[in-house]
C-alpha positions in Angstrom: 0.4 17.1 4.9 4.1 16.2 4.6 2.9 12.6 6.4 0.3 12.1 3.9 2.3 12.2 1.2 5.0 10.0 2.7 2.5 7.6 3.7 1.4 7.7 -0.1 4.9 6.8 -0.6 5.7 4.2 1.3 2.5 2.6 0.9 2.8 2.9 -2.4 6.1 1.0 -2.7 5.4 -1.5 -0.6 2.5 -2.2 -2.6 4.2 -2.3 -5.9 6.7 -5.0 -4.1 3.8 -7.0 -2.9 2.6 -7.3 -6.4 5.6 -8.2 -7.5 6.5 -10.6 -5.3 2.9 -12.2 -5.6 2.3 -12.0 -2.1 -1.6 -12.3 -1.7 -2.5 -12.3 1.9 -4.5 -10.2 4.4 -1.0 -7.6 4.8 -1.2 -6.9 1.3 -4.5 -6.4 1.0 -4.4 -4.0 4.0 -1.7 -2.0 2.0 -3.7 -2.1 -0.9 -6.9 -0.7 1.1 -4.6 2.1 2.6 -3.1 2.9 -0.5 -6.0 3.6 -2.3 -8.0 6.0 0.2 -4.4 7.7 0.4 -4.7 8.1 -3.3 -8.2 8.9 -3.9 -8.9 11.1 -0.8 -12.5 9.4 -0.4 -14.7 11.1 2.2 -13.2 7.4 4.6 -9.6 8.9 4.3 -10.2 11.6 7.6 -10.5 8.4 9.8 -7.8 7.0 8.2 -5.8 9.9 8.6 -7.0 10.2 12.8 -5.8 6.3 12.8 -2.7 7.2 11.2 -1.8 10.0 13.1 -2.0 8.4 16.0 0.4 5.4 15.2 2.9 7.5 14.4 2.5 10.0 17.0 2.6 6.9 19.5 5.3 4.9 17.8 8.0 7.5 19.2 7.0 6.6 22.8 7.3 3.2 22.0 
């Protein structure tokens, strides 16, 4: 859970930059659609979640 939310977080700010920046582009549009099935918990967020998971678990080994 503690991910989640800092997921929620970051994607979250770096959405609110993008807007206010006015950067329209396919980056922000992927933070956008991140952001919101981290907000609304939509029945797409598990896969999300699996996806998630595993960049971060594999970003360490990196």
């Amino acid at each position: 859970m503690s991910f989640s939310i800092s997921a929620l977080v970051f994607f979250g700010l770096l959405m609110a930059m993008l807007v206010r920046s006015k950067a329209l582009g396919a980056g922000s549009a992927v933070v956008a659609v991140l952001f919101g099935f981290y907000l609304s918990r939509t029945g797409a967020a598990a896969p999300i979640d699996q996806v998630m998971a595993a960049i971060s678990h594999a970003i360490p080994s990196l």
